[in-house]
C-alpha positions in Angstrom: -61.4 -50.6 33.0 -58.1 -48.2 32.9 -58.5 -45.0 35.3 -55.2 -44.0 35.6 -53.6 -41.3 33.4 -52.1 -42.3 30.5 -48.4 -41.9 31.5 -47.1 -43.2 28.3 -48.2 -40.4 26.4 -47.4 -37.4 28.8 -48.2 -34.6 26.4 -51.8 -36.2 26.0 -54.2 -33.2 26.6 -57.9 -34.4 26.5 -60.0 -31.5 25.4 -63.7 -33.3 25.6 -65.6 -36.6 26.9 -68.0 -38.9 26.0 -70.2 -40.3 28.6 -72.9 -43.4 28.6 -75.2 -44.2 31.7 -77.8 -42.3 33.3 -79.4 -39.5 31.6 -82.4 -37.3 31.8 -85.7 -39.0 30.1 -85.4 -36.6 27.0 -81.2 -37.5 26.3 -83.0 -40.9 27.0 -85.2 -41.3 24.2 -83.1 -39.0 21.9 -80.6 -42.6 22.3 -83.4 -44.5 21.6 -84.7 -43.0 18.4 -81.4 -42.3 16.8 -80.6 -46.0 17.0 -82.1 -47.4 13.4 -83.3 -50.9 12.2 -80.3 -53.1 11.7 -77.8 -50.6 13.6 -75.9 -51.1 16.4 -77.3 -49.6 19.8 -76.2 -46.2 20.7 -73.4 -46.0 23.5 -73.0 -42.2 24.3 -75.9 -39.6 25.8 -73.7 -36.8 27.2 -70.8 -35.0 26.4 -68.5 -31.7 27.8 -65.4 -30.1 27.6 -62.3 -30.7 29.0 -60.4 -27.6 30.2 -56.1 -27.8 30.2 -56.3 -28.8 34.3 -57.2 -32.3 32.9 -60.0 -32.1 35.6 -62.2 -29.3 34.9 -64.7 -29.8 32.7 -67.5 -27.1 31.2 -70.4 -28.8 29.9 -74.4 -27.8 28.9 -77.0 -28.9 31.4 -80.6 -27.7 31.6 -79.7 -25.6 34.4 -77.0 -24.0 32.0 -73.8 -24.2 30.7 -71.9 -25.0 33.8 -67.9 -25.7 35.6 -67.4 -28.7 37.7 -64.9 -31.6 37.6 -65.3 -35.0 35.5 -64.6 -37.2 38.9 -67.2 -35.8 41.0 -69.8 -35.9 38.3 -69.3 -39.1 36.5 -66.4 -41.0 37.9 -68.9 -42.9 39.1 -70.8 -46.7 38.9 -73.2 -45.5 36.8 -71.8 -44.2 34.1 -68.9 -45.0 31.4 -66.8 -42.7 29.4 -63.5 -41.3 27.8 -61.8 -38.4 28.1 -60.8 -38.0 24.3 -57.6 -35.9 22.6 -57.8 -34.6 18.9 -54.7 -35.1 17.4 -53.2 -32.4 15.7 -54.2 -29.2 17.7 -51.2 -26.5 18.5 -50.4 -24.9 21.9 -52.2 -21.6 20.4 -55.1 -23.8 19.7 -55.8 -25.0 22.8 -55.2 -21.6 24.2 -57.8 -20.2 21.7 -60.3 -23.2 23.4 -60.0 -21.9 26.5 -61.1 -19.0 25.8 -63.8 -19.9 23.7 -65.1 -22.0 26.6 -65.0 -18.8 28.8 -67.2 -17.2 26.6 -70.1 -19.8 27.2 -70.1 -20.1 30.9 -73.3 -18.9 32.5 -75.3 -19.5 29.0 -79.0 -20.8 29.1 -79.7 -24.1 27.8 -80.8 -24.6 24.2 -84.1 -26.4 24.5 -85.4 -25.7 21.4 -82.4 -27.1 19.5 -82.7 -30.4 21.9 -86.5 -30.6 20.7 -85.2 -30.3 17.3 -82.8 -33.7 17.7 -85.8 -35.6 19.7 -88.3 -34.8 16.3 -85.8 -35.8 13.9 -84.7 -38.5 15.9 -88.4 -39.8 15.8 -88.8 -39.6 12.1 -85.9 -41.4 11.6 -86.8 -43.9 13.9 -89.6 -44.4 11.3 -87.8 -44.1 8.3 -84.9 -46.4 9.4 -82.3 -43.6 8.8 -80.4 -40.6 9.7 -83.3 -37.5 9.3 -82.4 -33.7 9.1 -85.4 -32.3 8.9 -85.5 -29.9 11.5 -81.9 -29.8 12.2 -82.0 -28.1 8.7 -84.5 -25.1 9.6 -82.4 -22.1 11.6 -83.3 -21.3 14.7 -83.7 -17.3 14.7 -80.4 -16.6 16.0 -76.8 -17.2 14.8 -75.5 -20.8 15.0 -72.7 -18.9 17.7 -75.6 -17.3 20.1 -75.8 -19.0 23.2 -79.4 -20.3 22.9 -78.6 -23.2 20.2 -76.6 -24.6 23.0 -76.7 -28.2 24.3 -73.8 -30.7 25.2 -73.1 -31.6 21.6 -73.7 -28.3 20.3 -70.9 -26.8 22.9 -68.4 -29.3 22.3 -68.3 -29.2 18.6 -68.6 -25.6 18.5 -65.9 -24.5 20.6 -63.6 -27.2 18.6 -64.7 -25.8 15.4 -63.8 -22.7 16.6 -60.1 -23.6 16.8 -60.3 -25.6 13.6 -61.4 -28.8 14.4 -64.1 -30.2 12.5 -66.2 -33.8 13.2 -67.3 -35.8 11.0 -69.8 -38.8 10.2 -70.1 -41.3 6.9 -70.7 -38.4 4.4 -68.1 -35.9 5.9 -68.3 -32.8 8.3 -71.3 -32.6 10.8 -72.8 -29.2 10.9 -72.8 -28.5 14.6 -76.3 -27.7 14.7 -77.0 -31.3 13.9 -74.3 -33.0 16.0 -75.7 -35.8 18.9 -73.6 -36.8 21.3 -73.2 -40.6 19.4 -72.1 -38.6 16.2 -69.1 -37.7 18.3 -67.9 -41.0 19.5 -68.9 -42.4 16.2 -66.5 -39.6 14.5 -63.5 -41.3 17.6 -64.3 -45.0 17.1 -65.6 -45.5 13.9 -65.0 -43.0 11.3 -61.9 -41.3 11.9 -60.1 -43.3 15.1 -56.4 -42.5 13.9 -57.8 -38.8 14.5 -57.9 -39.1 18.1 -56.5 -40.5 21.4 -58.0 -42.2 24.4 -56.4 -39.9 27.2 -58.6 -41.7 29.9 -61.6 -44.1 30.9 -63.7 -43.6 34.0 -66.5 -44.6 35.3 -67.6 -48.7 35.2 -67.8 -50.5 31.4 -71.2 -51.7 31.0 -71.2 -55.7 30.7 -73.3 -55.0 27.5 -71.1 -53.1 25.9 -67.2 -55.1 27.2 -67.0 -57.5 23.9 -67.7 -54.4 21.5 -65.4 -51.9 22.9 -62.5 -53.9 25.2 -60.4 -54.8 22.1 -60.6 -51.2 20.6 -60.3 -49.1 23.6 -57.1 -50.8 24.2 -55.7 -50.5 21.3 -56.7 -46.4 21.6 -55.3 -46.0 24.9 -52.1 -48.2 24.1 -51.7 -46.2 20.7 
């Protein structure tokens, strides 16, 4: 486990993170359902923003969209994660995040979107593949408006915002359909020259070690 900065790569400004471990029962069976016949299990059920302290983070919770700091949250033995840099985003970018992040502070949960993800998630349980069924159908209110958010939701949003788009298999994921695994897919799987391990907290799962020790080396060496 490395939970040290990444002094080799002093300019590394993480600007989101990925978290696996304990969850609420709903994030719980959202894993659970989105994990299809012959796929690999699903690793991540949370995820937030990193503001430019490094330490701040703002993230979606039930209770709202919130401030607090990574280490006292989930620095912690049960749960894993990475604080994640996209490569390629400008001083006035980041800036720009900021500010979009301001914007959401205070915002009530999107329920009705994280409904949407468990239903589809269920049917494609059955079907034995990705479903967007539901994830398809607008809410009624702009994809911007405060309601459609959960942690996903937030974090690709206020990326796309400042040009940042993530992506699965078939190419950008609308935000409205984004789970949390679809983002560390988009860092580990589909795109990992895209982005750079700034940091891993928390305790590695002895589960997960042999799938994700040789490539999260290689990321935070890179």
């Amino acid at each position: 486990m490395r939970d040290t900065p990444d002094t080799r790569n002093p300019g590394a400004r993480a600007t989101f993170g990925l978290v696996h471990g304990r969850s609420s029962r709903m994030s719980f069976l959202i894993r659970l359902f989105s994990t299809f016949r012959g796929e690999l299990p699903s690793v991540c059920n949370h995820a937030f923003c990193v503001r430019a302290d490094g330490v701040t983070i703002v993230e979606s919770v039930p209770s709202g969209t919130r401030e607090g700091e990574w280490r006292a949250l989930y620095d912690r033995p049960e749960h894993w994660g990475v604080l994640v840099q996209p490569l390629g985003l400008t001083q006035v970018d980041l800036q720009s995040f900021q500010q979009e992040l301001d914007a959401y502070l205070g915002a009530r949960y999107g329920f009705a979107a994280l409904a949407k993800h468990f239903v589809d998630g269920v049917l494609g349980r059955l079907a034995g593949r990705d479903v967007y069924l539901l994830r398809r159908l607008r809410l009624p209110w702009r994809e911007g408006a405060p309601r459609y958010n959960i942690c996903s939701w937030l974090v690709c949003w206020t990326h796309k915002h400042v040009g940042w788009r993530f992506h699965g298999a078939a190419g950008e994921l609308p935000c409205g359909r984004v789970a949390p695994d679809d983002l560390w897919d988009d860092v580990f799987e589909h795109r990992p020259g895209s982005y750079r391990v700034v940091r891993e907290f928390g305790r590695r799962p002895q589960d997960l070690r042999r799938r994700f020790t040789k490539i999260l080396d290689s990321k935070q060496a890179s």
